[in-house]
TIZAKOL-26416 format. One record per residue: y, z, x negated of N, C-alpha, C in turn. Coordinates in steps of 0.1 Angstrom, whole numbers, plus 5000, padded with zeros to 4 digits. Layout:
REM TIZAKOL-26416
YZXYZXYZX ...
//
This chain:
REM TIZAKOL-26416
304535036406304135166401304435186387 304335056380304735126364306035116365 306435056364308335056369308535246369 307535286383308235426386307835506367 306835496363306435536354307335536341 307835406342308935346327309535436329 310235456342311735506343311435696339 310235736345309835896343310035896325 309735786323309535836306310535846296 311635716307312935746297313535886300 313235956310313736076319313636156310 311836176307311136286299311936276289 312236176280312536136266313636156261 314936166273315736166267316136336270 315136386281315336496283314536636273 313936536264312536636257311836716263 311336726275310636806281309336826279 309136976276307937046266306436946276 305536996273304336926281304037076287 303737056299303237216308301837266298 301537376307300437436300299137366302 297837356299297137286299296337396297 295337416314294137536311293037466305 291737516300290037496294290137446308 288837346305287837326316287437416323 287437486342286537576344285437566336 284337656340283037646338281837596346 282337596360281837516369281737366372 282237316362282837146368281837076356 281336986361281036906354281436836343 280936826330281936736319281836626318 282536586312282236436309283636406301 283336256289283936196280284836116283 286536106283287435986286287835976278 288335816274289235756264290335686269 291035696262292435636268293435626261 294335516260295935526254297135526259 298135536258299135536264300335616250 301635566258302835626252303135796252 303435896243303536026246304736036252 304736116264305936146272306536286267 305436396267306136516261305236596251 305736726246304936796240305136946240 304037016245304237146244303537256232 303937356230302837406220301537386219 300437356226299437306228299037216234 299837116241299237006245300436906248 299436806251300336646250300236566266 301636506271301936406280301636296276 300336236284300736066278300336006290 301535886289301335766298300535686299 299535656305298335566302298635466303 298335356296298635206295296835136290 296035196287294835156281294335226284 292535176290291535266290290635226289 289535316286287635266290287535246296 286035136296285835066305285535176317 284935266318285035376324285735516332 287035436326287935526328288935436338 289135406346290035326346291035346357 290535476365291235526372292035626365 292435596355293135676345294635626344 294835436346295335416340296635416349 297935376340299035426347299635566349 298535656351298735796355299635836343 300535976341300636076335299436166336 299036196320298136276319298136366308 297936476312298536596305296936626294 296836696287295736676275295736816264 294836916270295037026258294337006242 295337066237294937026220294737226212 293537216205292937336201292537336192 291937396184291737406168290737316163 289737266174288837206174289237046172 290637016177291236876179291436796165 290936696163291136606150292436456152 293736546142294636426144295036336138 295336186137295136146123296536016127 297035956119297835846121297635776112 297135636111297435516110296135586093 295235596100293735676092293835846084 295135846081295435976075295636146086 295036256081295136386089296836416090 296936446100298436506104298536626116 299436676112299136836121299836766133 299336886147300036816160301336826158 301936896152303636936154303936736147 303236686144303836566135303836436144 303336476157303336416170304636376175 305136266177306636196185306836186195 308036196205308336096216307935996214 307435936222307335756230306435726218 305335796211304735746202303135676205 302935556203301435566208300135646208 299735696214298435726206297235686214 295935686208294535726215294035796214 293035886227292835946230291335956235 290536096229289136086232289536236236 288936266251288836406255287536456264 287436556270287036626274287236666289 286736646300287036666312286336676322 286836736336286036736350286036586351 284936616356284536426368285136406375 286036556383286836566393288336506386 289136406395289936336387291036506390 291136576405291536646407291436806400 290336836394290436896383289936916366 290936786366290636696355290436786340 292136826342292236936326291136956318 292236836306291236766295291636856284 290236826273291036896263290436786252 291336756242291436626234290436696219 289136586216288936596207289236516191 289336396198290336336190291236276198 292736226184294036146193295036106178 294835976179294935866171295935806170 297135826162298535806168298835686156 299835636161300735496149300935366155 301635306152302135216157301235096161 301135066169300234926177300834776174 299834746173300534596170299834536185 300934446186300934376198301234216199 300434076207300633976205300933926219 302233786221302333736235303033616227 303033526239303933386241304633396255 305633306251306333266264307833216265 308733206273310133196276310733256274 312233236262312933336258314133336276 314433426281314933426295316133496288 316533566279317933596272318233656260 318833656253319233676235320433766234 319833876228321533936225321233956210 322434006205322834056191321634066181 320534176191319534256181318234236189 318134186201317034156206316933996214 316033996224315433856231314333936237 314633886253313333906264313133736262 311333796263310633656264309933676278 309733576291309033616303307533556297 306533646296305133616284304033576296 303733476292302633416297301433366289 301333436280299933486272299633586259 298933616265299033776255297633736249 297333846240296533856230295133936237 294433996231293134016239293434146244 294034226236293834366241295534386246 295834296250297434316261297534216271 296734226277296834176290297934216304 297834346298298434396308300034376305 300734276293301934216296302334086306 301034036304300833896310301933906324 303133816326303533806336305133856335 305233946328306134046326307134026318 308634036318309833976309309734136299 309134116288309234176279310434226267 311334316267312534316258311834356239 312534266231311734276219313134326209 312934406203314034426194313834386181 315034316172315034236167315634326151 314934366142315734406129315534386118 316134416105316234306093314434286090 313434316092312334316085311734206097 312734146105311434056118312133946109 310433896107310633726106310433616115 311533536116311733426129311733306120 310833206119310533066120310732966131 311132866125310732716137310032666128 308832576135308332486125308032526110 307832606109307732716094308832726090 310132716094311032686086311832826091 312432906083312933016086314332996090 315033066101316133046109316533186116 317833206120318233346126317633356138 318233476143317933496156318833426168 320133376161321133296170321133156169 319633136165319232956161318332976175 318033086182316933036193317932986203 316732896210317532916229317032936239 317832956245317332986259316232926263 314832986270314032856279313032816263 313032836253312532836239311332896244 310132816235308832916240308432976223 308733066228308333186211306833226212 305733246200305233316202305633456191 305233566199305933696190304233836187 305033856176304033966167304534076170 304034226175304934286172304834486173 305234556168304834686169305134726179 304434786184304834906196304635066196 305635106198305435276203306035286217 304735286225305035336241305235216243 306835206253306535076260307934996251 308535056238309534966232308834876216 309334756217308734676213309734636198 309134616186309834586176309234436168 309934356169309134216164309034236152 307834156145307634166128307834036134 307133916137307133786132307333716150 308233616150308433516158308433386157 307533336162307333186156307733086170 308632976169309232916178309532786173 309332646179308732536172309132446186 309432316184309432176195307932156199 308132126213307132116220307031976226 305831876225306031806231305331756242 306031666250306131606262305831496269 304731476280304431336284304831286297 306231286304306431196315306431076318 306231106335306730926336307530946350 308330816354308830806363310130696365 310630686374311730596375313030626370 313630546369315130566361316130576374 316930666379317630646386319230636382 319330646368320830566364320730536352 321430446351321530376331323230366331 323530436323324830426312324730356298 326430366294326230326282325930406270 325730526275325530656267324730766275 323830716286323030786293321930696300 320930756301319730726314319330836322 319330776335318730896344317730856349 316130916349314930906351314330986360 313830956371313631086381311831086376 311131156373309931186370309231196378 307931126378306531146386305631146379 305531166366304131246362304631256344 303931386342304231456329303131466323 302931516307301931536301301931626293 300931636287300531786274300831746262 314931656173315831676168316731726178 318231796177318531856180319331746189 319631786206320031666210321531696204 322531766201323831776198323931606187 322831586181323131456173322631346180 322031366194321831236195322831126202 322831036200324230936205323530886223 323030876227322730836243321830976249 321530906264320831016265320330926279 318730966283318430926301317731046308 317831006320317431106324316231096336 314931136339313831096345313731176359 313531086367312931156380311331196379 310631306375309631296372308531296382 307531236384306731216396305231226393 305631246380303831306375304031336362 303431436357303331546345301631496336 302031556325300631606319300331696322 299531736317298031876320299032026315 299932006301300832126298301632126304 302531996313304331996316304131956330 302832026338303232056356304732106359 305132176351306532246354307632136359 307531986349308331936357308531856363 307431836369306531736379307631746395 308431616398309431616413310831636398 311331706393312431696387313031606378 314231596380314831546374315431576357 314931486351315231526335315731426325 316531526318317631426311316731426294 316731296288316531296276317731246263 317531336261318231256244317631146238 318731066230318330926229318930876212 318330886203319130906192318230746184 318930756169318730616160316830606162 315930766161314630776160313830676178 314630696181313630666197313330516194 312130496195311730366198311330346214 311930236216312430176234311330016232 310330016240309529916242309229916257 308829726262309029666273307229636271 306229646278305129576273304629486260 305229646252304729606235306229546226 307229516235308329456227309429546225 309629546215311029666207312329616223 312929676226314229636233315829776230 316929766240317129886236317329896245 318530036243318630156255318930076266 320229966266320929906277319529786285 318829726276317729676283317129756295 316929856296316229936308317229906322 316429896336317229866346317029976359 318230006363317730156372316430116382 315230196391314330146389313330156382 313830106368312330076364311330196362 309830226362309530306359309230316344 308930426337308930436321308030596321 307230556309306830676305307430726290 307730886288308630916278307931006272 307330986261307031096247308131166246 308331296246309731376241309131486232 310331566225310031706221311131766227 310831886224311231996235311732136229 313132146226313432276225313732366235 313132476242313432516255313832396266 315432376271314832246277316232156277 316032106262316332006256315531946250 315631806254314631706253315231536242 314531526234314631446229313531356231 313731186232312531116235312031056220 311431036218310430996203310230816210 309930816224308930696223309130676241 310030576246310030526261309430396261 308530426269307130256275307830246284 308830066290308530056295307929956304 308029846315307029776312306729736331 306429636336305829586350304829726356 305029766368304529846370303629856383 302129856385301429796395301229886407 301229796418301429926429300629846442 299629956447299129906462299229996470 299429916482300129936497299229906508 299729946519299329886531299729906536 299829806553300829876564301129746577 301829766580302329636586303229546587 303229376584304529286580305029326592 306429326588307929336601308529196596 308029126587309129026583308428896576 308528776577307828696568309328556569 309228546550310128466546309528336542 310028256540309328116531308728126517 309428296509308628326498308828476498 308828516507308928696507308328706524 307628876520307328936533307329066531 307929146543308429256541307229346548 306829456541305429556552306029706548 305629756561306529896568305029956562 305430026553304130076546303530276551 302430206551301830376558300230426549 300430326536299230386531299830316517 299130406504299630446493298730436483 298430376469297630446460297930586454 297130626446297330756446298730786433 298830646429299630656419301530616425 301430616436301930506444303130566453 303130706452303930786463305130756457 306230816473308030776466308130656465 307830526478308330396474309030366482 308830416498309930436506308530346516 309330396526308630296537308630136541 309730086540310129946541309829826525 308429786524308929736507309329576512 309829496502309829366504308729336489 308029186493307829156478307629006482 308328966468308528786467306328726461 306628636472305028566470305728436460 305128366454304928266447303528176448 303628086437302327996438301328106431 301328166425300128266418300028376428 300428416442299828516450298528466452 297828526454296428516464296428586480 296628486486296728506503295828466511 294928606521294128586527294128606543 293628556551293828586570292528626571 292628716578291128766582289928696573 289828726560288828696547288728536549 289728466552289828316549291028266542 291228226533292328116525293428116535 294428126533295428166541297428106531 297828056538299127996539300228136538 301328166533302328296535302628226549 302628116554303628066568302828116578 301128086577300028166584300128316588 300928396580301028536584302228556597 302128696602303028666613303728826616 304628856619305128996620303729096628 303429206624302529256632301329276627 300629156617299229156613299629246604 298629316602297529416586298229396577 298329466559298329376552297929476541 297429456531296929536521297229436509 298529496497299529436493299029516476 298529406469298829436453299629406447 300529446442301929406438302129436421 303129366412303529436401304929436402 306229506396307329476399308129566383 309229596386309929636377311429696387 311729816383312429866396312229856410 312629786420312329816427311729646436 312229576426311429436431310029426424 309529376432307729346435307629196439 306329196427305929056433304629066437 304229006444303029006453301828936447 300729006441299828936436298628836446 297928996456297428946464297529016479 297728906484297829006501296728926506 295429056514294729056521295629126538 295529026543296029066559295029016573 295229056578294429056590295229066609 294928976616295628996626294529096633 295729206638295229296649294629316657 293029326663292329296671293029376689 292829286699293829396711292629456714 293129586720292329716730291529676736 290429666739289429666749290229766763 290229626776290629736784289929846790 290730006794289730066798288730056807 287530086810286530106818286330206831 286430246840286530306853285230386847 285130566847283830616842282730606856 281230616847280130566861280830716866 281030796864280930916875281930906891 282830836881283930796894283430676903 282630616898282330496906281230526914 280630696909279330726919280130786929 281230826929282030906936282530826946 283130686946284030626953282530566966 281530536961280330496966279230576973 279730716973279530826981280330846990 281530866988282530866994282230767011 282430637004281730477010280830527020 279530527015278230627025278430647035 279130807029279730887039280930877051 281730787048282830757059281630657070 280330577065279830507073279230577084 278230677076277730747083278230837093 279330887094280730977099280530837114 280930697111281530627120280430637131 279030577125277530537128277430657141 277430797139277330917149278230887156 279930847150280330867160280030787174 279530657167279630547180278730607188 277630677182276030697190276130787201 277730927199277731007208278930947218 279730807215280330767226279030697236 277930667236277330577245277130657254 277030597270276430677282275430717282 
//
């Protein structure tokens, strides 16, 4: 519906079309007080088009509409606090609006006692989604108090010599942003075109984790399973995460795959010990500190480190120091390990048979097994297996109903024979 609205305005606007005539209130209609803002669509000798974009709390079936608004000698007009005569009224200019009208929305015809024109300042954050020459759409996912009604919406901002654009306080052009960059922007409005005064845009940082699914000599690849709340052109390596858990701000990239930059600043640690990039082994899991320009990612800080995992399910396999369980139950930290795990036992497992001290030779294809493991990629060593042999089915039971049935049945063929013999005798 505003879409149809936007498009009526560039119509009106570029077509200058006067505003219709605008009669008094009958005299029969009830009055009453509306407020409202919106962009002016047209203007006629006595009265004004505006687009509604804002209203009282009371008004609210107002909003969106075109609404036409007579102006009379009685009308007070002012911009940006100063008196100004109507003729001093713009296209596409904002104003607010206090009038006069039926209760009937249908015979509305207002007549304006005041209407408050000048430029709006307006506040949002969000995704630059494209950059040209003199502007940038941001897709805004948080606005300021009194603009809500951007929330959601890929906003076009135009960009001219008086907008200031910072990173990190540090002043930069408009062809220093990128793509996917999260800006927040300042900015004037008349109607629905937008002029930035200040854009502020800054590295964001980043808390994944997840497994490595390739290591180079100048790359890592990391598929990610959980996330958290410098420019890579210089950095000399790079990995990349399968992500499989996010923080509380970076759900966004929670299941994807993400590549980091990898420069002289990254510090690369194994359970507290400095290592480097070539140390890591596809596999292993790692969690990655990054910052974040739109979405290029530099890592600050990769943990990584033995990573602990519990299972359950059933052995298909038992070795002299390994046993294999077809797994059908998971911690919650634990998804994505595949169904089939192996994990090597040693003398430091703890192995139990139905809650008694237990031998790995003792186990047998088929029993239970509830498996704490730690490993690094994708080998696991088996701290403790709790297993249990499978108790068999109780065989089924014949129900009493059927068995009163077969025993009536019984009775009755006796009783059948019993007459009959009685009516063979002479």
């Amino acid at each position: 519906m505003r879409t149809r609205f936007v498009l009526l305005l560039s119509v009106l606007a570029a077509c200058v079309a006067p505003a219709p005539a605008v009669a008094a209130p009958p005299s029969d209609c009830a009055l009453r007080s509306y407020t409202f803002g919106g962009g002016v669509v047209s203007l006629g000798p006595d009265s004004v088009t505006v687009e509604v974009d804002q209203t009282g709390v009371h008004d609210r079936r107002l909003d969106g509409r075109l609404v036409h608004v007579r102006v009379d000698a009685q009308t007070r007009i002012s911009r940006d606090g100063q008196t100004i005569l109507f003729s001093d009224l713009v296209l596409n200019e904002h104003v607010a609006v206090v009038a006069a009208g039926c209760r009937d929305l249908d015979r509305l015809q207002l007549t304006a006692s005041l209407i408050h024109a000048g430029d709006r300042d307006v506040s949002f954050a969000g995704s630059v989604v494209s950059l040209g020459p003199n502007s940038l759409t941001v897709e805004v996912d948080r606005t300021g108090n009194r603009d809500p009604y951007l929330d959601g919406k890929r906003v076009a901002v135009a960009v001219d010599q008086n907008t200031k654009i910072l990173r990190d306080r540090q002043p930069i052009e408009l062809s220093q942003l990128v793509l996917q960059e999260r800006v927040g922007v300042l900015a004037e409005a008349i109607a629905h075109r937008f002029t930035a005064t200040l854009i502020r845009a800054g590295e964001r940082e980043i808390t994944v984790g997840g497994s490595i699914s390739a290591v180079g000599s100048n790359s890592l690849t990391v598929e990610v399973d959980r996330s958290g709340g410098s420019d890579s052109a210089a950095a000399s390596a790079s990995l990349t995460v399968e992500v499989d858990r996010t923080g509380g701000n970076d759900g966004g990239l929670g299941g994807r795959t993400v590549t980091f930059a990898v420069d002289q600043n990254t510090k690369i640690v194994r359970d507290g010990q400095p290592i480097s990039l070539s140390d890591l082994i596809v596999g292993e899991h790692v969690n990655v500190h990054a910052e974040a320009i739109g979405n290029q990612y530099t890592a600050a800080l990769i943990r990584a480190g033995e990573r602990q995992i519990t299972v359950g399910g059933s052995i298909t396999a038992v070795g002299t120091s390994s046993l294999t369980v077809e797994v059908d139950r998971t911690g919650g930290n634990d998804g994505g390990l595949g169904q089939m795990i192996s994990f090597s036992v040693d003398q430091n497992t703890s192995i139990t048979l139905d809650g008694q001290p237990a031998q790995l030779s003792q186990l047998a294809a088929g029993d239970r097994a509830s498996v704490h493991a730690v490993g690094i990629g994708d080998q696991y060593t088996a701290e403790q297996v709790q297993a249990r042999v499978p108790r068999p089915m109780p065989k089924p039971m014949l129900p009493a109903k059927a068995a009163t049935t077969t025993q009536t049945t019984t009775t009755s063929a006796t009783t059948t024979a019993g007459t009959a013999a009685g009516s063979a005798k002479p």
